[in-house]
C-alpha positions in Angstrom: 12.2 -23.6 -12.8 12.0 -27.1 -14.6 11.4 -29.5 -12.0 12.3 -32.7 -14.5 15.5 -30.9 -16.3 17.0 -29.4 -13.4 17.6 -31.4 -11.3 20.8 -31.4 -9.2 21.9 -35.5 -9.7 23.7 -38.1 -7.2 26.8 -39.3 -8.4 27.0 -42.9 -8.9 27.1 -44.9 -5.5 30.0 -46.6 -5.1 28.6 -49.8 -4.2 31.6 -51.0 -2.3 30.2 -48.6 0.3 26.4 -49.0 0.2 24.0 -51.0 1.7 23.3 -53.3 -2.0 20.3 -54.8 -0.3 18.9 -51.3 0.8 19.3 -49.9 -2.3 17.5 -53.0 -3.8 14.1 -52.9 -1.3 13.8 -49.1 -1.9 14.6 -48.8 -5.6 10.5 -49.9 -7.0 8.4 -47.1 -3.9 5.3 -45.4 -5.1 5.6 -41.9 -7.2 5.4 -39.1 -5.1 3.9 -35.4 -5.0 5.5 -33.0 -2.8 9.0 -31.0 -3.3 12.2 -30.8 -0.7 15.6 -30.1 -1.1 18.3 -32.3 0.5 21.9 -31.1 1.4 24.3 -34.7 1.5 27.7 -35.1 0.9 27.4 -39.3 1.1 26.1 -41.1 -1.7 25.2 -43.7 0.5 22.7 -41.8 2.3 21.6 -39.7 -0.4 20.2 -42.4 -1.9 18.7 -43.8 1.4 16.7 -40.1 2.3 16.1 -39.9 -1.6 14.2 -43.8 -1.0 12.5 -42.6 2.6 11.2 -39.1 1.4 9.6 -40.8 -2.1 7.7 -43.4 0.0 6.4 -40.4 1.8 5.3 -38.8 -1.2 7.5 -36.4 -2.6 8.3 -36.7 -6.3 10.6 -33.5 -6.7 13.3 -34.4 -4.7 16.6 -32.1 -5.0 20.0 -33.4 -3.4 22.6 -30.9 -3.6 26.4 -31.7 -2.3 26.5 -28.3 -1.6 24.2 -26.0 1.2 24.7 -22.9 -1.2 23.5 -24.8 -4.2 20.6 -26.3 -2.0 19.4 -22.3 -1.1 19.7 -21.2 -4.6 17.0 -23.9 -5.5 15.2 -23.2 -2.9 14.6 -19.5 -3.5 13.5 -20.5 -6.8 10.4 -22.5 -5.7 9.7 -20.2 -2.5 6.5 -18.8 -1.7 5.5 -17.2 1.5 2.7 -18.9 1.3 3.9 -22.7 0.5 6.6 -24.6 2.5 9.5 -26.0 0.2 11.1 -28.7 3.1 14.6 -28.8 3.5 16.7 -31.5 4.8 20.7 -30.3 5.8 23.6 -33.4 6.5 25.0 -31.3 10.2 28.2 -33.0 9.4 28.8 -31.9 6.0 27.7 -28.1 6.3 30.5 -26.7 8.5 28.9 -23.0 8.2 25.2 -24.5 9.1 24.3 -21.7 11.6 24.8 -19.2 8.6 23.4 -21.1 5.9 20.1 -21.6 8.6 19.9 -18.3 8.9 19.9 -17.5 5.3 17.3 -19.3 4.5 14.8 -18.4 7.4 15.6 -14.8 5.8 14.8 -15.9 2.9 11.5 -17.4 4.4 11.0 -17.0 7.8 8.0 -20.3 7.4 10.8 -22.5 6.3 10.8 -26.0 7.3 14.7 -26.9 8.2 15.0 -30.5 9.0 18.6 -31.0 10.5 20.4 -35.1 10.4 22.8 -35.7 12.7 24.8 -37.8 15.1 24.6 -34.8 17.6 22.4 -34.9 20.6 20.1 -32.0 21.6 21.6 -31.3 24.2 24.8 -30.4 21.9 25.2 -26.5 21.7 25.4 -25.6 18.4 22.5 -28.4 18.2 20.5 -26.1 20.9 21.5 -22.6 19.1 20.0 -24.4 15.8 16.8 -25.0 17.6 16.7 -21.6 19.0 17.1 -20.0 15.8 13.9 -21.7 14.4 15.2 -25.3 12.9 11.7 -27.7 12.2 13.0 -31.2 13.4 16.2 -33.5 13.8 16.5 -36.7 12.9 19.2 -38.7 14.1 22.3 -40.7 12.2 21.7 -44.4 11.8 18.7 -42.9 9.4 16.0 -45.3 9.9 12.1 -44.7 8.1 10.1 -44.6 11.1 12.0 -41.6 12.6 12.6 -39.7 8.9 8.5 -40.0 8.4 7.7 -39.1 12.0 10.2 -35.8 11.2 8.3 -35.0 8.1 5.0 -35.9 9.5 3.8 -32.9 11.1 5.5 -31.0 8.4 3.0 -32.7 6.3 -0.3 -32.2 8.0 0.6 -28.7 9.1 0.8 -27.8 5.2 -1.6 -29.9 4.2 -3.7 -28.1 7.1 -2.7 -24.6 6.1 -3.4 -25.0 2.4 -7.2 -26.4 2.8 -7.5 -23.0 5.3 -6.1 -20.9 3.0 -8.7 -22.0 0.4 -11.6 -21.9 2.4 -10.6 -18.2 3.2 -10.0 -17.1 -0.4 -13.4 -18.9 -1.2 -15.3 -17.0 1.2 -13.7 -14.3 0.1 -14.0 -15.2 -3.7 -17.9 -15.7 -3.3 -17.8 -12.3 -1.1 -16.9 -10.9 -4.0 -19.7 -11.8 -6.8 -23.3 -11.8 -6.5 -22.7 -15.7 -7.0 -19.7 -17.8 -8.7 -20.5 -21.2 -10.3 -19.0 -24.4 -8.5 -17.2 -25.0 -12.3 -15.2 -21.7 -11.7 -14.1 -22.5 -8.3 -12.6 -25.5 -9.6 -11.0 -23.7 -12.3 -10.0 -21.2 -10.3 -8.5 -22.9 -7.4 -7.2 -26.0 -9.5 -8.7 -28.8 -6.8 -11.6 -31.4 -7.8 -15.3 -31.1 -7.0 -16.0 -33.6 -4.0 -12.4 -31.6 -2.1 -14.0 -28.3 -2.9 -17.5 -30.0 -1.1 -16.0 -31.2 1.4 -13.8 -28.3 2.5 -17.4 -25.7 2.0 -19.2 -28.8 4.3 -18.6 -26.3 7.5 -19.4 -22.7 5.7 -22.8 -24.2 4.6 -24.0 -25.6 7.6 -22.6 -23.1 9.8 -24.7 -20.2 7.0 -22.0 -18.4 5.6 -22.1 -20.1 2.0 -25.5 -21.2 0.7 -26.3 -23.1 -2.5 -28.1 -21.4 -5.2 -29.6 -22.0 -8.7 -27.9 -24.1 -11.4 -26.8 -22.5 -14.2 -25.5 -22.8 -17.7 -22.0 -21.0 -18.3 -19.4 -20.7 -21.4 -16.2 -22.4 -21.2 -13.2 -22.4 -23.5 -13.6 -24.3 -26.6 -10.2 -25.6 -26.7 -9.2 -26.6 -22.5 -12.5 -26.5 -21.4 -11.7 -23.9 -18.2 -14.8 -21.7 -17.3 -11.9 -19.0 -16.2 -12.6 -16.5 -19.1 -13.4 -13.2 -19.5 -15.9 -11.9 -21.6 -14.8 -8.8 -24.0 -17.0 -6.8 -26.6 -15.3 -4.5 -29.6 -16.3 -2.6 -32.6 -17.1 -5.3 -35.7 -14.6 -2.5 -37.9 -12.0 -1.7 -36.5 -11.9 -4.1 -33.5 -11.6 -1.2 -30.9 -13.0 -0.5 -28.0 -13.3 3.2 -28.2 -17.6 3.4 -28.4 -20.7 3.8 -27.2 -24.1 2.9 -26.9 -26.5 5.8 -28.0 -29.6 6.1 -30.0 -29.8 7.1 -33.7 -32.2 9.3 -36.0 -33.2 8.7 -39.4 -34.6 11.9 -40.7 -36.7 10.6 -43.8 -36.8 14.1 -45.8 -33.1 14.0 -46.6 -32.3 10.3 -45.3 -29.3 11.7 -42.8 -28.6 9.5 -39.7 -27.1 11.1 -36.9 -26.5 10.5 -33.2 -29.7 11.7 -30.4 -27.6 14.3 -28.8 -27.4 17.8 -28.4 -30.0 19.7 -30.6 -31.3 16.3 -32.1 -34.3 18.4 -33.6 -32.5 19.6 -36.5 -31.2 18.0 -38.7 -27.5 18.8 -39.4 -27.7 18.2 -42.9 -30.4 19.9 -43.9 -30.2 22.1 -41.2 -34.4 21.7 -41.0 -36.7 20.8 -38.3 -36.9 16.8 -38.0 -40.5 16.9 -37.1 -42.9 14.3 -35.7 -41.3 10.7 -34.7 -43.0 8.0 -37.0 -44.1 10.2 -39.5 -40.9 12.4 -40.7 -38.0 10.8 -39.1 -37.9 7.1 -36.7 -35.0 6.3 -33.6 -33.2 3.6 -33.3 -32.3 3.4 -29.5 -30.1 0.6 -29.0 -27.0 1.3 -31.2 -23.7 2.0 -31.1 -21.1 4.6 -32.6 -17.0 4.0 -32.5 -15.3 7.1 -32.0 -12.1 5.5 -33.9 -13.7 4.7 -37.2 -17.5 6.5 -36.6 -19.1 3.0 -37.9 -22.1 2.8 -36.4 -23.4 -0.6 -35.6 -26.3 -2.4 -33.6 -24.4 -4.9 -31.4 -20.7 -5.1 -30.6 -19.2 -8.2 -31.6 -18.3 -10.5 -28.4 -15.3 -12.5 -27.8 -13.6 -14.6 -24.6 -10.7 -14.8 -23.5 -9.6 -17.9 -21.4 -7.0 -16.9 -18.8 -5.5 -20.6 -18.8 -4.2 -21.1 -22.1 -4.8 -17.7 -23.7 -7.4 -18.8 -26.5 -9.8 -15.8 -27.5 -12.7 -17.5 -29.2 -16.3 -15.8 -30.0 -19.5 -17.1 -28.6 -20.8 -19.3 -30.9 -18.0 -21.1 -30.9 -17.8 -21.6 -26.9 -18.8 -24.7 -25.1 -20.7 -24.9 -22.2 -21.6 -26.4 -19.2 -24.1 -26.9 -16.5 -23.2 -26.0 -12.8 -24.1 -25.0 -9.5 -23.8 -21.6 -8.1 -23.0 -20.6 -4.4 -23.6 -17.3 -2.9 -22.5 -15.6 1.0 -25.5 -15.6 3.2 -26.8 -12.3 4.0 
């Protein structure tokens, strides 16, 4: 989904009814990062929460008039591994208990953030909470309580996603004989000193160890080291061969494959003779069963798995890293 194109829009504030010199002190806040989805039937505070949330750092921020528009957004983005916050107006969703339930179906992780004027102690306000609602945040909206909502929100996913990484490292490195520190970042799309810092414990506590520094190939046109390496006949640019060795009987000059009854020669039908002095091997060749050329090296190719360029290896560039292994 387009985050930039699609974007459900606030209808003009009618300024009659808004706070101008809000709207004025939150209209130049810092560009944001994070996604959430807003559910707000006043313009007014729309454009408050849209004001609060971008000085907390989100940059995709969705506000539908609608819960059911809000959900269908939402299960675009979701992920059961990634929380997509969402923020519901109690007093403009009439069927809230249903739409909350809808989306923790959808997600069962989901961060609902409820506004109201409603205390707690309110029972459809306690059956919300029951059912699995993140936080409320209370009607006048001011920014101290909308960031102190959000804020455990925030460090719980910024918590689980450094965990999650440092898992599917382990694991990653688990996997190879050893996996260069350029690959990692490639890989897992975060910068050098974060990927340090989050593998500071694993080293010291043994489980990841440092190894030699290495030179690797990376893709001549985005520069990702996350390619894959691919060989293929020089004819026919198949993959249907294989490496065997070769005789070159001299008598009648017919090269065939060493296999089978190599010792005579199939088209002569005579005994080859003595190696180096009536016929010579070539061990290190290879014969394509598609177009039976024969051929002494395959030709070599990448393949970069971020933009899809397949380049050969002369025309690869490359780059120094360090490699990291599991401790045995």
């Amino acid at each position: 989904m387009s985050e930039n194109n699609n974007k459900t829009e606030i209808l003009p504030v009618e300024r009659s009814n808004a706070d101008l010199k809000q709207i004025e002190y939150f209209s130049n806040l810092p560009v944001s990062k994070n996604t959430i989805i807003v559910t707000e039937t006043s313009n007014t505070i729309a454009i408050t929460i849209r004001k609060f949330l971008a000085s907390l750092g989100f940059e995709n921020i969705y506000v539908c008039k609608e819960t059911n528009e809000a959900i269908k957004i939402f299960s675009e983005f979701i992920n059961n591994d990634t929380s997509v916050p969402m923020i519901i107006d109690y007093e403009s969703d009439k069927n809230i208990e249903d739409h909350v339930n809808e989306i923790l179906k959808i997600q069962p992780s989901a961060e609902i953030i409820i506004i109201t004027t409603k205390e707690k102690s309110d029972h459809r306000i306690s059956k919300l909470i029951d059912m699995g609602i993140s936080s409320i945040i209370y009607k006048p909206l001011n920014m101290e309580d909308v960031k102190r909502s959000l804020s455990n929100i925030l460090e719980k996913n910024n918590g689980n996603q450094e965990t999650k990484i440092i898992k599917n490292l382990e694991l990653l490195i688990n996997s190879h004989n050893q996996i260069s520190m350029n690959k990692i970042k490639d890989i897992f799309k975060v910068e050098q000193l974060e990927i340090e810092s989050m593998m500071k414990n694993s080293i010291e506590n043994k489980k990841i160890m440092l190894n030699k520094e290495i030179l690797e190939a990376a893709c001549n046109q985005c520069n990702s080291t996350n390619i894959s390496y691919t060989i293929e006949c020089p004819q026919c640019k198949g993959i249907n061969f294989k490496q065997q060795g070769l005789i070159e009987h001299y008598n009648c000059g017919e090269v065939y494959p060493k296999e089978g009854n190599y010792n005579t020669c199939p088209k002569c039908n005579k005994q080859i003779g003595m190696v180096g002095k009536d016929y010579r091997e070539f061990l290190e060749f290879y014969t394509c069963s598609s177009c039976n050329e024969r051929f002494s090296k395959p030709l070599s190719k990448f393949i970069c798995f971020e933009c899809g360029n397949m380049f050969i290896e002369t025309l690869a560039s490359w780059k120094k890293s360090n490699t990291f292994k599991i401790q045995k």
